[in-house]
N, CA and C atoms as an extended XYZ file, in Angstrom:
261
Properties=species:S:1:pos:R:3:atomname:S:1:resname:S:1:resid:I:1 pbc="F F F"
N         0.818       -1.193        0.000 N   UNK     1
C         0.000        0.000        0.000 CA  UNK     1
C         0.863        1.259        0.000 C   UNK     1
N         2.315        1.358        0.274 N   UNK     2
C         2.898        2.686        0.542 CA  UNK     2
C         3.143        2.709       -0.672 C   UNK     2
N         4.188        1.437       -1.362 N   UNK     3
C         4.099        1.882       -2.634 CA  UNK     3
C         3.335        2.887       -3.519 C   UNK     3
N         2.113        2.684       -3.640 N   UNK     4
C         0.822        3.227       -4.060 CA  UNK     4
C         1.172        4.789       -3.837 C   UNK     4
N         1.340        4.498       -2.118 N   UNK     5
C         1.159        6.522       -2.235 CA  UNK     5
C         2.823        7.211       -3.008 C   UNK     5
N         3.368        6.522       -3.188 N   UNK     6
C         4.836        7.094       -3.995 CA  UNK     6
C         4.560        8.426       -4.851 C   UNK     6
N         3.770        7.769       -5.378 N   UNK     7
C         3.529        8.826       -7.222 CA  UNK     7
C         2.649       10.238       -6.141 C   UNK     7
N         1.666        9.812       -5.457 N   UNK     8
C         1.039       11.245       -4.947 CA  UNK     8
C         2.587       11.966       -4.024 C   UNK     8
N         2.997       11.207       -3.282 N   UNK     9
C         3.936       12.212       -2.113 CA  UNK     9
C         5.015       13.007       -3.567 C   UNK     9
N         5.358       11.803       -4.443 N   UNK    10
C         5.989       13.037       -5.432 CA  UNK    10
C         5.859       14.130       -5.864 C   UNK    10
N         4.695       14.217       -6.181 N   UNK    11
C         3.945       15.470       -7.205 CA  UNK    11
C         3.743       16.575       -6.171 C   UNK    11
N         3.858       16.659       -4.815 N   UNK    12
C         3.293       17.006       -3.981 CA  UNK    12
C         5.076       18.525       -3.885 C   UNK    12
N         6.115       17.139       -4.040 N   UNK    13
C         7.427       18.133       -3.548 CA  UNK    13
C         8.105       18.689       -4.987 C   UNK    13
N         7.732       18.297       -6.432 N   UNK    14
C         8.382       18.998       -7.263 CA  UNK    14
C         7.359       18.740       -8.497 C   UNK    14
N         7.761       19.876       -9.100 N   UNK    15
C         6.988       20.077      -10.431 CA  UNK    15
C         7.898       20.759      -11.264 C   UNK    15
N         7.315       19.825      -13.043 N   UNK    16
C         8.471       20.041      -13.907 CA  UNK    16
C         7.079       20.963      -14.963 C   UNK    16
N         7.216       21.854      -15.119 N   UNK    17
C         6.163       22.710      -16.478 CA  UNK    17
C         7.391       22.119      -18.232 C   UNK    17
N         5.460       21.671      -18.778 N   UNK    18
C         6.349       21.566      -20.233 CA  UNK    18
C         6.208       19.926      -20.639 C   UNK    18
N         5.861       19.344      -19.292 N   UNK    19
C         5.771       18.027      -19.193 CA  UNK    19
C         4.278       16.999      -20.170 C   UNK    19
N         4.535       16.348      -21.118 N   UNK    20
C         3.245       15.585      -20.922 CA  UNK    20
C         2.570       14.706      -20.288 C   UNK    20
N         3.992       14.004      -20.178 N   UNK    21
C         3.851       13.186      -19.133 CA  UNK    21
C         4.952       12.598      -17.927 C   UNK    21
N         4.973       11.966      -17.147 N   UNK    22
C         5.967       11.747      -15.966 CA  UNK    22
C         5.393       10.457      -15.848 C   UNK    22
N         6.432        9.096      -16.293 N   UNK    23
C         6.071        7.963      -16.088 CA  UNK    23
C         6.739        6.916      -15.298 C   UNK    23
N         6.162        6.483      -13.860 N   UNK    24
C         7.027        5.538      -13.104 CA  UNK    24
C         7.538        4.358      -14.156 C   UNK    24
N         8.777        4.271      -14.300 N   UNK    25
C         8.874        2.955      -14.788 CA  UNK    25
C         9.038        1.865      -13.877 C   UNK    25
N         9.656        2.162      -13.234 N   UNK    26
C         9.792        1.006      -12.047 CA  UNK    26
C        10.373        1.423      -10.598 C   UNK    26
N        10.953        0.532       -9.929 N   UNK    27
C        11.876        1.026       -8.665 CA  UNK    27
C        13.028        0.103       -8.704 C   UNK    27
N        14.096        0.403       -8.411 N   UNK    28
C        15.584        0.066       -8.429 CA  UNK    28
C        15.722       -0.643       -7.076 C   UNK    28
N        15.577       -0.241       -6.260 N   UNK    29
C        15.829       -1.019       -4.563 CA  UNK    29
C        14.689       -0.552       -3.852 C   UNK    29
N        13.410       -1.483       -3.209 N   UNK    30
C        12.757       -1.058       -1.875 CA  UNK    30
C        12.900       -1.702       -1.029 C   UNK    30
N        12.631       -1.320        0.405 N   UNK    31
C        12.314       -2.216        1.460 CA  UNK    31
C        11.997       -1.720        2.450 C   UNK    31
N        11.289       -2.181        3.052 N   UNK    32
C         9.957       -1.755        4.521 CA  UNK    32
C        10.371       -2.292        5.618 C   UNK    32
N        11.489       -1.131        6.303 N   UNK    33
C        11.955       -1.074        7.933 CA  UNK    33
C        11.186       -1.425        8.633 C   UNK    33
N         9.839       -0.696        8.188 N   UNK    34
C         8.926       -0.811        9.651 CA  UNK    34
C         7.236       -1.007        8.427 C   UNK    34
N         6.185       -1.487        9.458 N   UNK    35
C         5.284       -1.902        8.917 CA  UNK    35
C         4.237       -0.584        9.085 C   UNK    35
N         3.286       -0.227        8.738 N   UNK    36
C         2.473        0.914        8.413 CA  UNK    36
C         1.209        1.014        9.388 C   UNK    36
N         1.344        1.318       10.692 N   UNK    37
C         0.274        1.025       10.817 CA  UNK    37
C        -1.256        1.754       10.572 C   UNK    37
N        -2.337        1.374       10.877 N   UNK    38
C        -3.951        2.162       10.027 CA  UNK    38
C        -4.283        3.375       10.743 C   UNK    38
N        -4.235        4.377       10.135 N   UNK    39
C        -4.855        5.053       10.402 CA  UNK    39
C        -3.650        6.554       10.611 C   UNK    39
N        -2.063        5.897       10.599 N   UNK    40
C        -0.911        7.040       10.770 CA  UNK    40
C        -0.862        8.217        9.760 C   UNK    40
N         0.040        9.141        9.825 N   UNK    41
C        -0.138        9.891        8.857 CA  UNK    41
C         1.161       10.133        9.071 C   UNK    41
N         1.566        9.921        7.571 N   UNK    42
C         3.022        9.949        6.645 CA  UNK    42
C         3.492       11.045        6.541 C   UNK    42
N         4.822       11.335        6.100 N   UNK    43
C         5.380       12.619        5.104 CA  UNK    43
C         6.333       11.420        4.925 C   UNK    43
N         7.097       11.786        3.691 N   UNK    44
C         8.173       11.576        2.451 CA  UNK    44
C         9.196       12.703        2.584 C   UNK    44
N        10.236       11.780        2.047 N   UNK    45
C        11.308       12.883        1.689 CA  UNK    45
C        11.725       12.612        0.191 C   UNK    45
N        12.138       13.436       -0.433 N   UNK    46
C        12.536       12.866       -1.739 CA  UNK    46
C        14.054       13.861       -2.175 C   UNK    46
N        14.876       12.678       -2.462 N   UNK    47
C        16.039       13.113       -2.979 CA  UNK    47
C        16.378       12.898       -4.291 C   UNK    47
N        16.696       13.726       -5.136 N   UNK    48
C        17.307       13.411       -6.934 CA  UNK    48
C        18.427       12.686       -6.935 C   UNK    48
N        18.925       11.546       -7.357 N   UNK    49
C        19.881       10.618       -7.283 CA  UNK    49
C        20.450       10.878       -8.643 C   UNK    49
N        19.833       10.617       -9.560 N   UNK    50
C        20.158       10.583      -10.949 CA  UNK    50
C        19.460       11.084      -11.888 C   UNK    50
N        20.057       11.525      -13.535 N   UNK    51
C        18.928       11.925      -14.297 CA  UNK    51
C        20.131       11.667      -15.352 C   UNK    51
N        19.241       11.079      -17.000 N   UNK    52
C        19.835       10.622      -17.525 CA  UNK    52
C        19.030       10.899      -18.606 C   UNK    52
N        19.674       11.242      -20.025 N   UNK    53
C        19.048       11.591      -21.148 CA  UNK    53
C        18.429       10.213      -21.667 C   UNK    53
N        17.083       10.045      -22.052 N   UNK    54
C        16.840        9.129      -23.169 CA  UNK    54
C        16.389        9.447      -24.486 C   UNK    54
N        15.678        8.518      -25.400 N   UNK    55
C        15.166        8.747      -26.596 CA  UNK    55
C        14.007        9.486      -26.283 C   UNK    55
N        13.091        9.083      -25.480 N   UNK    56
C        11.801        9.482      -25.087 CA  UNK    56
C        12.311       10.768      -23.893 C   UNK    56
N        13.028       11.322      -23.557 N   UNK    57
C        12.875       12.404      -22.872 CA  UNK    57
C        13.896       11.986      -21.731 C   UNK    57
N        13.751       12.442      -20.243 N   UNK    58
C        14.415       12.310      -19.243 CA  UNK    58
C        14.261       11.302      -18.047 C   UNK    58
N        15.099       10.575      -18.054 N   UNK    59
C        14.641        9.733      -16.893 CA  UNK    59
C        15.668        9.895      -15.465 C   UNK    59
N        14.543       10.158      -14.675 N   UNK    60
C        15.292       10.603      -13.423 CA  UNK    60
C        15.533        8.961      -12.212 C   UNK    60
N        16.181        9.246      -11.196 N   UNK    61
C        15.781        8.131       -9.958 CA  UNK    61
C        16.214        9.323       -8.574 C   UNK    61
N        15.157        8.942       -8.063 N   UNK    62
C        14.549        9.452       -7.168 CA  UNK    62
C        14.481        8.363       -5.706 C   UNK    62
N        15.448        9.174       -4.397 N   UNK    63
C        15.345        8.417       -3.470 CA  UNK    63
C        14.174        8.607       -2.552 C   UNK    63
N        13.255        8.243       -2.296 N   UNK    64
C        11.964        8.321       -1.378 CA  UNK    64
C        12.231        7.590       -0.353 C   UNK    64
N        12.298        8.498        1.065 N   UNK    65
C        11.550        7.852        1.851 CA  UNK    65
C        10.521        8.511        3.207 C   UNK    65
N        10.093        7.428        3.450 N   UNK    66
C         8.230        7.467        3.424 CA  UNK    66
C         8.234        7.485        5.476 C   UNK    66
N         7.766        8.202        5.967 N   UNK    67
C         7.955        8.066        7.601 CA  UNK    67
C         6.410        8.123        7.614 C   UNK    67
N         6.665        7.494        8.953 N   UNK    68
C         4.995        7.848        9.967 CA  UNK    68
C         5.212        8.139       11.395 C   UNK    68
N         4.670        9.150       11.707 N   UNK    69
C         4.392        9.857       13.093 CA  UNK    69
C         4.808        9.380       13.939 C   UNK    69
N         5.609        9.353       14.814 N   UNK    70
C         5.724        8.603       16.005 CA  UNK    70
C         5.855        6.857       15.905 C   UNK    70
N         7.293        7.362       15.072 N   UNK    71
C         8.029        6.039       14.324 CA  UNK    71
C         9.219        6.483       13.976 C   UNK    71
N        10.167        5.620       14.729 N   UNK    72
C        11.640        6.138       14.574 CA  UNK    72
C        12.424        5.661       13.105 C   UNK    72
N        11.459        4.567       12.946 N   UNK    73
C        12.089        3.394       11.833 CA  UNK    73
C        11.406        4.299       10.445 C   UNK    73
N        11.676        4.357        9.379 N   UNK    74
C        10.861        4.667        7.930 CA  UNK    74
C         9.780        3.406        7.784 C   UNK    74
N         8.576        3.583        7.210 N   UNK    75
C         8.038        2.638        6.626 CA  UNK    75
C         8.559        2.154        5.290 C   UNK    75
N         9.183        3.082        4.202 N   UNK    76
C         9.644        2.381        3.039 CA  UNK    76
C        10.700        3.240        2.573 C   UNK    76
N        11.453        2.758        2.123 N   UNK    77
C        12.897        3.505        1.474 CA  UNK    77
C        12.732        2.835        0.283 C   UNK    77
N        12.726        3.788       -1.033 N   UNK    78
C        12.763        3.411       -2.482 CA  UNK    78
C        13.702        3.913       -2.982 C   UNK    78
N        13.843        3.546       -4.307 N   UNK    79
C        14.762        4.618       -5.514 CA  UNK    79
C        13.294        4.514       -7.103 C   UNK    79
N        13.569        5.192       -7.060 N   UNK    80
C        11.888        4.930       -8.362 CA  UNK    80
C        13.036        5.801       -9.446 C   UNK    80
N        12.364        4.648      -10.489 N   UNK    81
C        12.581        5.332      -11.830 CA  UNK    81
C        11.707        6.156      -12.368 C   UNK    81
N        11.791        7.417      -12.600 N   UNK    82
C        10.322        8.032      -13.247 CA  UNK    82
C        10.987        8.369      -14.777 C   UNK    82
N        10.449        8.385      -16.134 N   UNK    83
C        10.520        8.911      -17.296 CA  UNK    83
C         9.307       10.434      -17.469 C   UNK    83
N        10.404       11.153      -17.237 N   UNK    84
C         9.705       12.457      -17.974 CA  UNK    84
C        10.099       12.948      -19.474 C   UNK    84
N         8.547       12.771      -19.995 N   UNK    85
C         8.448       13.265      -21.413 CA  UNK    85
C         7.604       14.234      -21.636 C   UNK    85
N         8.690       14.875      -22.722 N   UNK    86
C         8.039       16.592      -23.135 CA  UNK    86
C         7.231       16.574      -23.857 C   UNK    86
N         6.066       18.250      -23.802 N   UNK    87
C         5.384       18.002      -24.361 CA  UNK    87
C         5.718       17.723      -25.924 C   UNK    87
């Protein structure tokens, strides 16, 4: 389920104008320190790791990670591939 919220906590800390689209391709390394429990409420951090020219536009990797309130541990540490293509 944190997975899931990835793509919203992104959009939330940066915006690219010009874009048509911004496409997860995948994730490079995850794993879940700590388990999520119902009802917490998250913030993310997100760091730029990489960005790399392609045919289709730019593909970045992006380090995320995902905390909850009164939790010392992260719930998820990612690296996500996103492809941004121009309009």
């Amino acid at each position: 389920m944190v997975l899931a919220l990835l793509n919203d906590v992104i959009e939330d800390v940066y915006r690219i104008d010009g874009l048509a689209v911004g496409l997860t391709c995948g994730v490079e390394r995850v794993r879940f320190p700590a388990s999520l429990p119902v009802g917490s409420r998250v913030r993310a951090g997100v760091e730029l790791l990489s960005t790399t020219d392609s045919a289709h536009g730019c593909q970045a990797v992006l380090h995320v990670v995902v905390r909850a309130d009164d939790m010392d541990r992260p719930v998820c540490v990612a690296d996500l591939v996103i492809l941004h293509v121009p309009a």
